[in-house]
N, CA, C and O atoms as a Tinker XYZ file with bonds, in Angstrom:
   428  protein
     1  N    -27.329000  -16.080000   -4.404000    73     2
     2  CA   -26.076000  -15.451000   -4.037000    64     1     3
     3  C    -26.375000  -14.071000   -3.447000    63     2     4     5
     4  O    -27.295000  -13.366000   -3.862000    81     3
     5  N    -25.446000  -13.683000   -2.338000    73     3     6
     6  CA   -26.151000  -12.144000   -1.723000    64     5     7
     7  C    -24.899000  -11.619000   -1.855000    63     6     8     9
     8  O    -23.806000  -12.020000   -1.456000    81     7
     9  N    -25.371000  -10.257000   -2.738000    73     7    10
    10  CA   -24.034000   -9.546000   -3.368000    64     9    11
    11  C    -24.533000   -7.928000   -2.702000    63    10    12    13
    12  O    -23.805000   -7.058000   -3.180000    81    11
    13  N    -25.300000   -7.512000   -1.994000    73    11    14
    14  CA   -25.058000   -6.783000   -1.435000    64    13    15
    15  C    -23.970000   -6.427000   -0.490000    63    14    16    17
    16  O    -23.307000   -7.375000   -0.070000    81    15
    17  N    -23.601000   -4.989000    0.006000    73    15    18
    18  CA   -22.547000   -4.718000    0.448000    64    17    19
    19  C    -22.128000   -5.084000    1.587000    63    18    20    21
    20  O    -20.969000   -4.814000    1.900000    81    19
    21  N    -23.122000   -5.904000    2.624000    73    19    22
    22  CA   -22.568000   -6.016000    4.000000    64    21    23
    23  C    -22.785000   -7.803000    3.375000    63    22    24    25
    24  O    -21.951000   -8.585000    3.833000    81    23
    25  N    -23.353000   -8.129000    2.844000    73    23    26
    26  CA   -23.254000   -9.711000    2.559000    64    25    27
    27  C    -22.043000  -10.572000    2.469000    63    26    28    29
    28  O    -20.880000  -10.171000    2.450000    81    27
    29  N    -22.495000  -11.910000    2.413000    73    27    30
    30  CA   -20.643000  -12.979000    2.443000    64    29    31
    31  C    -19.969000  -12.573000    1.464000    63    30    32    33
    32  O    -18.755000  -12.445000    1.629000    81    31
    33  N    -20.510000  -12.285000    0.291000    73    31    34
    34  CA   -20.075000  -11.835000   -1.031000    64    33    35
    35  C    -19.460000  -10.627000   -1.301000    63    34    36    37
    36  O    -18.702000  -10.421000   -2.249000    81    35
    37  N    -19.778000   -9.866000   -0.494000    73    35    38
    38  CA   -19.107000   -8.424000   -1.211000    64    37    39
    39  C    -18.043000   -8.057000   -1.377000    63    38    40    41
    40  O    -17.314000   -8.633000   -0.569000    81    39
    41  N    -17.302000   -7.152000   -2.217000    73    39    42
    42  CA   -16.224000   -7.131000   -1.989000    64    41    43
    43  C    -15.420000   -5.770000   -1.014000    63    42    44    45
    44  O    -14.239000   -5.432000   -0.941000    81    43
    45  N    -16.331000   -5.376000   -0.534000    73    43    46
    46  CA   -15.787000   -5.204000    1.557000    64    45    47
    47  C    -15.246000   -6.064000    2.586000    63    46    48    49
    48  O    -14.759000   -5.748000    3.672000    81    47
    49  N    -15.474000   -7.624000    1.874000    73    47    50
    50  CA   -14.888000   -8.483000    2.903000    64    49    51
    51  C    -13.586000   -8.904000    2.578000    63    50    52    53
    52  O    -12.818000   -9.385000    3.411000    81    51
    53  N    -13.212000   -8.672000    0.929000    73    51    54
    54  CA   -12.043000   -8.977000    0.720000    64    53    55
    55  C    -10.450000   -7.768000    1.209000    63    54    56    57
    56  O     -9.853000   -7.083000    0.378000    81    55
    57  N    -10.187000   -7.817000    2.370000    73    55    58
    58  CA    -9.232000   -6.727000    2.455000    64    57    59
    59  C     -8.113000   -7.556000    3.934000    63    58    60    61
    60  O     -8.079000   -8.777000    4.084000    81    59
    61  N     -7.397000   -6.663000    4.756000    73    59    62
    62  CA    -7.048000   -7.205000    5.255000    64    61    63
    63  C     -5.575000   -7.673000    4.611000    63    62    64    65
    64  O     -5.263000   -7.387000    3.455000    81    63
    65  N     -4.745000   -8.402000    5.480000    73    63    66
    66  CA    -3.343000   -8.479000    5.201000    64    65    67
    67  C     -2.261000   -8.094000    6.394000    63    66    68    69
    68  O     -2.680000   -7.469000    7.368000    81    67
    69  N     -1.095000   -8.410000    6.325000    73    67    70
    70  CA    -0.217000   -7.795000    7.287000    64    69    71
    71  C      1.164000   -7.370000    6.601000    63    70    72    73
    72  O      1.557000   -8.106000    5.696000    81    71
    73  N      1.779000   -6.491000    6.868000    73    71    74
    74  CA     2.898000   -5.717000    6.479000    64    73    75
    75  C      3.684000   -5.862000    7.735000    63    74    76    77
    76  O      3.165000   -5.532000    8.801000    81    75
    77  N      4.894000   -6.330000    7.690000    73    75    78
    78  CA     5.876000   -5.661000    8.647000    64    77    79
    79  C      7.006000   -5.232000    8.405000    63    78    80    81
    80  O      7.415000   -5.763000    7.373000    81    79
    81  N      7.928000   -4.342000    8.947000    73    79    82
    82  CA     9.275000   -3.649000    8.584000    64    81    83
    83  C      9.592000   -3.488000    9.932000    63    82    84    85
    84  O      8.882000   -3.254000   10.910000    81    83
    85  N     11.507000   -3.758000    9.724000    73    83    86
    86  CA    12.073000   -3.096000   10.417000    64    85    87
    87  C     13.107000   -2.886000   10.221000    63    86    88    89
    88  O     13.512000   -3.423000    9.191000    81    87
    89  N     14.294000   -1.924000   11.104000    73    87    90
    90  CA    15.455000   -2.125000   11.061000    64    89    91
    91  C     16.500000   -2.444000   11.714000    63    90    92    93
    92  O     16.424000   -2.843000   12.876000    81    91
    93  N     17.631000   -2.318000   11.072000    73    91    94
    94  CA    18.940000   -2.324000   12.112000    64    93    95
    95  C     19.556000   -1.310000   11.732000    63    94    96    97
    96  O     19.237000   -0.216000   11.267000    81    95
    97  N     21.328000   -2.283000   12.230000    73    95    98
    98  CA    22.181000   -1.252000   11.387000    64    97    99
    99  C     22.647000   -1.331000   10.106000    63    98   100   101
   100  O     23.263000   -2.310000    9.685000    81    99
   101  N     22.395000   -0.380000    9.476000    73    99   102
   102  CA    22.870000   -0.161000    8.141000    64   101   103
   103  C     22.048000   -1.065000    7.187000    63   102   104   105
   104  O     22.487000   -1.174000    6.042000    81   103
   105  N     20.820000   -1.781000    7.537000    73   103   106
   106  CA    19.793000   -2.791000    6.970000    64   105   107
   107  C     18.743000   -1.971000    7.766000    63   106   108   109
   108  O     18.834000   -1.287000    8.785000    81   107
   109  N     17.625000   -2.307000    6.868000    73   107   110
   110  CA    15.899000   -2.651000    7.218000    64   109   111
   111  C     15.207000   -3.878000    5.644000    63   110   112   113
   112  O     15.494000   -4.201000    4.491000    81   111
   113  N     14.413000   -4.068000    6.483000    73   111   114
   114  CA    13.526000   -5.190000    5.844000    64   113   115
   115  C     12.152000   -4.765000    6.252000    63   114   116   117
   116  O     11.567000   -4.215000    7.185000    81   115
   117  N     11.880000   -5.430000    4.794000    73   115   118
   118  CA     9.666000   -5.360000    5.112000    64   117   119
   119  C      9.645000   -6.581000    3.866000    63   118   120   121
   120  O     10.149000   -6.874000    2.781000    81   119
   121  N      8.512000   -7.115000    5.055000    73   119   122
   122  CA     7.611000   -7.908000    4.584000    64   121   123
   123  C      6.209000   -8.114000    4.482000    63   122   124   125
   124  O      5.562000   -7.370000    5.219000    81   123
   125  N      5.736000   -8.678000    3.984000    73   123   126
   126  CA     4.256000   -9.042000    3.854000    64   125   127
   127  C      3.613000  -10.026000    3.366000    63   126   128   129
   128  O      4.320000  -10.579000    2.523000    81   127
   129  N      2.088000  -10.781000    3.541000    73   127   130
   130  CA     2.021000  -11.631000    2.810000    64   129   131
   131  C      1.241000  -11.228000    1.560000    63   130   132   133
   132  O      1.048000  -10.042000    1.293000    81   131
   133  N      0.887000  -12.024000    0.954000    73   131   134
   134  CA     0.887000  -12.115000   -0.674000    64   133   135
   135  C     -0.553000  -12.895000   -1.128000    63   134   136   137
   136  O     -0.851000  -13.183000   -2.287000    81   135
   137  N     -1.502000  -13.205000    0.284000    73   135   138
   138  CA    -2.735000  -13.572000    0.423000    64   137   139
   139  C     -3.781000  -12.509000   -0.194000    63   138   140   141
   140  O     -3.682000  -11.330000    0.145000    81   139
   141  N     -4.742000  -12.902000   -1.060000    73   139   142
   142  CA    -6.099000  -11.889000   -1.195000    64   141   143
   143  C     -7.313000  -12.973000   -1.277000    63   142   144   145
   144  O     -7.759000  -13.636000   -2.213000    81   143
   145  N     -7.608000  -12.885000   -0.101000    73   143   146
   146  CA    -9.213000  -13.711000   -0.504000    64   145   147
   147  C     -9.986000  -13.237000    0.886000    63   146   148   149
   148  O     -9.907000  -12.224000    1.582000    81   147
   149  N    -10.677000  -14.309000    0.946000    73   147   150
   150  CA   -11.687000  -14.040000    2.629000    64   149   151
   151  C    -11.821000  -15.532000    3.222000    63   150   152   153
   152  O    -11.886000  -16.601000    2.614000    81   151
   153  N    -11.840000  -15.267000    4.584000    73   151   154
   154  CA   -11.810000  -16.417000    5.573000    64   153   155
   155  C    -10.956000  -17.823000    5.013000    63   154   156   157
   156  O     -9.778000  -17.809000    5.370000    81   155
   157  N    -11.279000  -18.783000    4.362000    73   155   158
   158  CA   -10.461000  -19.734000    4.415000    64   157   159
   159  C    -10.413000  -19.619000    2.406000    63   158   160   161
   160  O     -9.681000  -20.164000    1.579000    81   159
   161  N    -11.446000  -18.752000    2.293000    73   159   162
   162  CA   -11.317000  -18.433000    0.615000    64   161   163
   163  C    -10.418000  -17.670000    0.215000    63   162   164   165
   164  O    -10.401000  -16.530000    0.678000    81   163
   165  N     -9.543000  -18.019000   -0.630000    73   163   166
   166  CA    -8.162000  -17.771000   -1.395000    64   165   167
   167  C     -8.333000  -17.141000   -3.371000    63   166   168   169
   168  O     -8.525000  -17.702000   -4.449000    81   167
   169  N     -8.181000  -16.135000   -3.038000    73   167   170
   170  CA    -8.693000  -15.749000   -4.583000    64   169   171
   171  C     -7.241000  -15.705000   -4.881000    63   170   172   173
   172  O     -7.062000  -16.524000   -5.783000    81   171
   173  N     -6.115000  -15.142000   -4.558000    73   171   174
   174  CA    -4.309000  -15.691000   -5.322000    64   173   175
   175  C     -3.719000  -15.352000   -3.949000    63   174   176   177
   176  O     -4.211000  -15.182000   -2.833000    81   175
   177  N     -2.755000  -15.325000   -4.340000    73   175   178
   178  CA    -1.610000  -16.165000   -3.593000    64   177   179
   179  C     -0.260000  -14.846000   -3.899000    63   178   180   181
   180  O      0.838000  -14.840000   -3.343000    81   179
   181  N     -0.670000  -14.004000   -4.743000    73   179   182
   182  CA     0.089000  -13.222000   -5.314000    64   181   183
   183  C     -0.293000  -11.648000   -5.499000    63   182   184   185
   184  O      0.059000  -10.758000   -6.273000    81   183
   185  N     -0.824000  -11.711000   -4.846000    73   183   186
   186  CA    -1.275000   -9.817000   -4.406000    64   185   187
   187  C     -0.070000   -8.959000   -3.907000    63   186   188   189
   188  O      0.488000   -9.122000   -2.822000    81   187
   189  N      0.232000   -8.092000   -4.776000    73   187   190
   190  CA     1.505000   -6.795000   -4.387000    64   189   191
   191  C      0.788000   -6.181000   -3.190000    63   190   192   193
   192  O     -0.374000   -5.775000   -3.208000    81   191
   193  N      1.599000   -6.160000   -2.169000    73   191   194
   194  CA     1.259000   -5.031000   -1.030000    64   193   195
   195  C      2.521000   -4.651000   -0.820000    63   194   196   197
   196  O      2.436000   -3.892000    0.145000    81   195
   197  N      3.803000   -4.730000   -1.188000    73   195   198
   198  CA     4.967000   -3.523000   -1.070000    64   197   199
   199  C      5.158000   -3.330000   -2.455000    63   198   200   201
   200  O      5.262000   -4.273000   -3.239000    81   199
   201  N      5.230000   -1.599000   -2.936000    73   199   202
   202  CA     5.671000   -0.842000   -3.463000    64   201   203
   203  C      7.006000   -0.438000   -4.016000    63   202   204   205
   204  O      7.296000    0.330000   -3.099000    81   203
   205  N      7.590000   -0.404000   -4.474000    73   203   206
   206  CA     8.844000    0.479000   -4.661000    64   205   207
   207  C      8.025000    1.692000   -4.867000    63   206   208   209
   208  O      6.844000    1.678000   -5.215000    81   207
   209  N      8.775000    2.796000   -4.614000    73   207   210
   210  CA     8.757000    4.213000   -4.725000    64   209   211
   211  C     10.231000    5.003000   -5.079000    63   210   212   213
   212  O     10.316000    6.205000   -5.333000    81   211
   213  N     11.303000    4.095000   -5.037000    73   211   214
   214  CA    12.383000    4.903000   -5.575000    64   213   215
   215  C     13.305000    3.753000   -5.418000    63   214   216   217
   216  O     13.029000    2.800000   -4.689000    81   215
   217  N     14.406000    3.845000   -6.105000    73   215   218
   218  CA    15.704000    3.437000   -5.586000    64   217   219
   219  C     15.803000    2.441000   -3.847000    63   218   220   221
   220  O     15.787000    1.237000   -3.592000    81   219
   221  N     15.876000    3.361000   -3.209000    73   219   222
   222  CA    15.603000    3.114000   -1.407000    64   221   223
   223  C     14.697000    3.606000   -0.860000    63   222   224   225
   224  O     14.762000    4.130000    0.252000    81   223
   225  N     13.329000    3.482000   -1.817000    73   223   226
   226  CA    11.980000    3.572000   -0.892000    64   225   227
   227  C     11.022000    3.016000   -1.310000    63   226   228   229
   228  O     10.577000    3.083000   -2.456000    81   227
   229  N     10.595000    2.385000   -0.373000    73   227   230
   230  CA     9.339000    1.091000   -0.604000    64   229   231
   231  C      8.260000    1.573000    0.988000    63   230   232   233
   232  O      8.539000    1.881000    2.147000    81   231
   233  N      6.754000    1.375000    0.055000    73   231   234
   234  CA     5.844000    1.206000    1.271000    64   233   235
   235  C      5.148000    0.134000    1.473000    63   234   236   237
   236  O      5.243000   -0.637000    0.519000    81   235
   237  N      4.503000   -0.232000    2.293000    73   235   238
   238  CA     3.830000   -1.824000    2.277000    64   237   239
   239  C      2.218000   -1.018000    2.779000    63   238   240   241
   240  O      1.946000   -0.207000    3.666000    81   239
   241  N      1.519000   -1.608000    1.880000    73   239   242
   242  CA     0.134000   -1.129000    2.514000    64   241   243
   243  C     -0.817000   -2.480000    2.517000    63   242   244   245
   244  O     -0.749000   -3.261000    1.568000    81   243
   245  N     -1.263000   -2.600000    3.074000    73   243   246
   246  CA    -2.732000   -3.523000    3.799000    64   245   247
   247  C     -3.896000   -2.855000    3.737000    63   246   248   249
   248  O     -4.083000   -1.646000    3.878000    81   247
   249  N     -4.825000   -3.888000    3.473000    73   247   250
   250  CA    -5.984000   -3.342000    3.367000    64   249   251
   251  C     -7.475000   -3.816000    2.587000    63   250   252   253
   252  O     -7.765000   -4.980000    2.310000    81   251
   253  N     -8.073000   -2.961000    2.396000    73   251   254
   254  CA    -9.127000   -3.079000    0.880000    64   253   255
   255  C     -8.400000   -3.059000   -0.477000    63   254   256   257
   256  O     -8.029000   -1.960000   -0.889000    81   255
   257  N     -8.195000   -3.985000   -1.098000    73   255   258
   258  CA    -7.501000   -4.209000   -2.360000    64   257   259
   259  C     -7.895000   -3.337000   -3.250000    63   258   260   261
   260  O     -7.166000   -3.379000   -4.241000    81   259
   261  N     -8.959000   -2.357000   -3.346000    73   259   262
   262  CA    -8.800000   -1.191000   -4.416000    64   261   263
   263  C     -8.180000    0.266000   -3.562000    63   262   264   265
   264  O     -7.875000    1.337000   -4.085000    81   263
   265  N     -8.123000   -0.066000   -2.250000    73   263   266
   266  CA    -7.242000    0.794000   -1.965000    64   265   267
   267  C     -6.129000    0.624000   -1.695000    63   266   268   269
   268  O     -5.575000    1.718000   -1.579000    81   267
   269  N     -5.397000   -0.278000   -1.506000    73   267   270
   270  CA    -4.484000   -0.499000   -1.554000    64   269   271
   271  C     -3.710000   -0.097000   -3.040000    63   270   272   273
   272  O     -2.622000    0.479000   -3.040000    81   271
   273  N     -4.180000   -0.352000   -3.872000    73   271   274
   274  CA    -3.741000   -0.590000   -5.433000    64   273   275
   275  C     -3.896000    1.348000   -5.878000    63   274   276   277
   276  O     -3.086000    1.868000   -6.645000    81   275
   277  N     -5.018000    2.123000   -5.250000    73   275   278
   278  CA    -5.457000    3.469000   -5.662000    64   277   279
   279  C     -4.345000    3.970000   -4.752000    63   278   280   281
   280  O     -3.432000    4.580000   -5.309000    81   279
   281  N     -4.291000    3.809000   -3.496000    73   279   282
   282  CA    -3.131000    4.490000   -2.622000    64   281   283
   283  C     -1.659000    4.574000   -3.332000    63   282   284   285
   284  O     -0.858000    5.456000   -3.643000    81   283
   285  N     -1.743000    3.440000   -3.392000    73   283   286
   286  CA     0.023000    2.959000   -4.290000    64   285   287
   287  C     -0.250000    3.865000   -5.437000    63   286   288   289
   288  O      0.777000    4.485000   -5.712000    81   287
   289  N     -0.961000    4.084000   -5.987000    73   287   290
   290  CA    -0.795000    4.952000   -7.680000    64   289   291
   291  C     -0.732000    6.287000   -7.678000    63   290   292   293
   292  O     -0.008000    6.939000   -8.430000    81   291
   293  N     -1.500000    6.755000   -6.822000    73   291   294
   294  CA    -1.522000    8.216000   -6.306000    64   293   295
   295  C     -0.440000    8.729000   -5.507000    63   294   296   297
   296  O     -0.195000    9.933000   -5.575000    81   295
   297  N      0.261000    7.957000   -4.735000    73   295   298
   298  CA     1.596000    8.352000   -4.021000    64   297   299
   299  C      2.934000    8.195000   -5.659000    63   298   300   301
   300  O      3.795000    9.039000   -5.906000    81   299
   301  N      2.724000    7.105000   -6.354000    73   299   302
   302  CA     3.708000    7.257000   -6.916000    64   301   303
   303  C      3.979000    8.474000   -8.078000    63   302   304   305
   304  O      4.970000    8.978000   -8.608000    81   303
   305  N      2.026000    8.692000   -8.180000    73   303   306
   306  CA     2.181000    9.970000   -9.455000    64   305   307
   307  C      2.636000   11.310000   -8.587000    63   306   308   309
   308  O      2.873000   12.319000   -9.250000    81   307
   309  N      2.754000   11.371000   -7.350000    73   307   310
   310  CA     2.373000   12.374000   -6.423000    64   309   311
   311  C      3.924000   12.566000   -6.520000    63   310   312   313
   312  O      4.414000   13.669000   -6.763000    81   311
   313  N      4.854000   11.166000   -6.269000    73   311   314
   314  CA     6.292000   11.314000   -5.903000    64   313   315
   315  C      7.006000   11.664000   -7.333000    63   314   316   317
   316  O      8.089000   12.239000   -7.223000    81   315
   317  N      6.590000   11.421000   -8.530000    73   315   318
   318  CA     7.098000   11.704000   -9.990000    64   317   319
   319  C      6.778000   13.095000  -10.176000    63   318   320   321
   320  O      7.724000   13.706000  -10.673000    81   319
   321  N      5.639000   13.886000   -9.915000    73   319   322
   322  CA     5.447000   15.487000   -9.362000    64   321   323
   323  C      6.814000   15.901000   -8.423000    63   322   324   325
   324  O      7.628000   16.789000   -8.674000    81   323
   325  N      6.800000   15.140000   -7.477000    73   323   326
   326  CA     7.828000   16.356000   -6.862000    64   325   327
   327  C      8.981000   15.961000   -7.625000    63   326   328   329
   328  O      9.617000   16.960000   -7.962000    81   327
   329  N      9.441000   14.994000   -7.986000    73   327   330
   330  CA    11.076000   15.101000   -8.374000    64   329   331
   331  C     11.221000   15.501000   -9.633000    63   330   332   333
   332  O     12.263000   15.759000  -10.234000    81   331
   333  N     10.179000   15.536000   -9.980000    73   331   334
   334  CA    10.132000   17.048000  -11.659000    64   333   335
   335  C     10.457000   18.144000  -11.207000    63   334   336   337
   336  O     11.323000   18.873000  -11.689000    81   335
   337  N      9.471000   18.472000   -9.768000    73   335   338
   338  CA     9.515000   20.022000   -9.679000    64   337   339
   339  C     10.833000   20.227000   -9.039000    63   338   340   341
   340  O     11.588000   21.147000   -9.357000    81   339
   341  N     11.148000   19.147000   -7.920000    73   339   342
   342  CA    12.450000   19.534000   -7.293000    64   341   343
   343  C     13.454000   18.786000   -7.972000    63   342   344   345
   344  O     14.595000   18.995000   -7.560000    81   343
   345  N     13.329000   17.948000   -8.930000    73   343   346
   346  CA    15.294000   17.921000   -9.729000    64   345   347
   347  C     15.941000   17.456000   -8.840000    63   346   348   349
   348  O     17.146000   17.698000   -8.779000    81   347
   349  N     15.131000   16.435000   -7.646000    73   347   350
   350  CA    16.007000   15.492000   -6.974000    64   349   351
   351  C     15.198000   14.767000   -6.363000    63   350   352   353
   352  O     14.093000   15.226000   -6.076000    81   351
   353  N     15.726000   12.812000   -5.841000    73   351   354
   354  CA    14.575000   12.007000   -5.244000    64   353   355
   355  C     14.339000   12.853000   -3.976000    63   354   356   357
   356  O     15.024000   13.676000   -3.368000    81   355
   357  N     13.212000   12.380000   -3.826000    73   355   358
   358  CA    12.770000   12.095000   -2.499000    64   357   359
   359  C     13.410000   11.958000   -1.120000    63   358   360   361
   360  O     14.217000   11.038000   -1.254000    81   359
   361  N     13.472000   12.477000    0.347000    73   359   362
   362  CA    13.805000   11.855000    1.271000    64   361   363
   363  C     13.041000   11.373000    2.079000    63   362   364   365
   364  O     12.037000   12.064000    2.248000    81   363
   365  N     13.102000   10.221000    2.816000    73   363   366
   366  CA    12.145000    9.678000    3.282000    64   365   367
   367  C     11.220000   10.575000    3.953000    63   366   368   369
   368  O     10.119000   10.711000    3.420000    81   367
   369  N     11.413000   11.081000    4.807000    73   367   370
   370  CA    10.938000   12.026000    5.576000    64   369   371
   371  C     10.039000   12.858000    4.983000    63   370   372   373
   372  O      8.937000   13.058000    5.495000    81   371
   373  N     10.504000   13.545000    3.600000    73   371   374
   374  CA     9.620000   13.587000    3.314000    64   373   375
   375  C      8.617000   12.894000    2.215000    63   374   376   377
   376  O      7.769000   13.507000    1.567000    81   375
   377  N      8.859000   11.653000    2.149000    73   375   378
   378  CA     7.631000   11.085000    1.411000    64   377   379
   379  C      6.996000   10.261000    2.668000    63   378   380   381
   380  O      6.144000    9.416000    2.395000    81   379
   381  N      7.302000   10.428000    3.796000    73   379   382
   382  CA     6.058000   10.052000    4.806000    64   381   383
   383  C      5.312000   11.108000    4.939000    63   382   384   385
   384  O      4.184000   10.731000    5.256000    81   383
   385  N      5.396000   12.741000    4.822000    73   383   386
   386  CA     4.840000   13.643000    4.550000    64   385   387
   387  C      3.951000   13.564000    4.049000    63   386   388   389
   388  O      2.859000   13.885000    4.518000    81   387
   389  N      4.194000   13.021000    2.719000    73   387   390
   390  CA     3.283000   12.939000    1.577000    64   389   391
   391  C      2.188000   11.904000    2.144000    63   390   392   393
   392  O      0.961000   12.005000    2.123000    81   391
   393  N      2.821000   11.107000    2.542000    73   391   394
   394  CA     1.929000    9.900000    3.040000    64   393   395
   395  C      0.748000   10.428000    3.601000    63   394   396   397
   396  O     -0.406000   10.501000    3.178000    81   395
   397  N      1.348000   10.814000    4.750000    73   395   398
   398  CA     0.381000   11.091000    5.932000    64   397   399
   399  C     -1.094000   12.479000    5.388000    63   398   400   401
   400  O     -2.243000   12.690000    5.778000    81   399
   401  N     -0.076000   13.177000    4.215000    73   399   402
   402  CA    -1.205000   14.207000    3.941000    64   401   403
   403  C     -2.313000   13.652000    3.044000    63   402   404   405
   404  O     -3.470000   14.071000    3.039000    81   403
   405  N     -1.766000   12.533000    2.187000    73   403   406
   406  CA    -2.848000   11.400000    0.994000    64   405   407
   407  C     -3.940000   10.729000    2.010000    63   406   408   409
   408  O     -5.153000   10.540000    1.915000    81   407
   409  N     -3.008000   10.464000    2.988000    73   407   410
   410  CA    -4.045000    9.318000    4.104000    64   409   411
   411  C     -5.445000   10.457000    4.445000    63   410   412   413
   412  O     -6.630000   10.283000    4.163000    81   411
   413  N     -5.000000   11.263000    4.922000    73   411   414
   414  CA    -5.455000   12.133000    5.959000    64   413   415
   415  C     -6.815000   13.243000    4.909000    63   414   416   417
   416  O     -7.925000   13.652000    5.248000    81   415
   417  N     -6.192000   13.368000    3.869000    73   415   418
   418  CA    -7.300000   14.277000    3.006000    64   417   419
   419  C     -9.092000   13.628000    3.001000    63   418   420   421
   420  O    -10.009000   14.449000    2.983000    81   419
   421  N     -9.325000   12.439000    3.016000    73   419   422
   422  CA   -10.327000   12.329000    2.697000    64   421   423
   423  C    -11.001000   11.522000    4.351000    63   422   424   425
   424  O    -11.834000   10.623000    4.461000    81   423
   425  N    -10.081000   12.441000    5.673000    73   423   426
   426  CA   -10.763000   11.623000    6.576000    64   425   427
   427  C    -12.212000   12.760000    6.625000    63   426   428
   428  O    -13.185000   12.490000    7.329000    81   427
């Protein structure tokens, strides 16, 4: 078995996925699928890639499944910080803020 990191085995190959959203009026929708494995290999069928984050905010992330799962945890402890400090949810706007500054720190 070759369990090194660029090998069939590793788990660098397991990532990947698709998210989509959109809206209209007075509606939006997101979806995604619910696949985690590699090439025609299927490890479940049931992998979370959208989030809730509040009431009326959800993110969908794709990807490497420990980042996906580390991203999602760190935005939500990040979003329970601000609405302590500010004593009110979130607006979207700015929790894409947040987003973009979590994404962006460790380029």
């Amino acid at each position: 078995m070759n369990c090194n990191l660029t090998g069939k085995h590793s788990i660098m190959n397991y990532n990947g996925g698709a998210v989509m959203a959109m809206r209209g009026k007075n509606c939006v929708a997101i979806a995604a699928d619910r696949r985690y494995g590699i090439q025609a290999q299927m490890v479940t069928t049931d992998f979370q890639k959208i989030f809730p984050m509040g009431d009326r905010l959800f993110i969908g992330l794709a990807g490497l499944a420990t980042d996906v799962q580390t991203v999602a945890q760190r935005l939500k402890f990040r979003l329970n910080l601000y609405e302590l400090k500010e004593g009110r949810q979130i607006k979207p706007k700015t929790f894409m803020s947040m987003v973009s500054n979590l994404l962006y720190e460790r380029r």
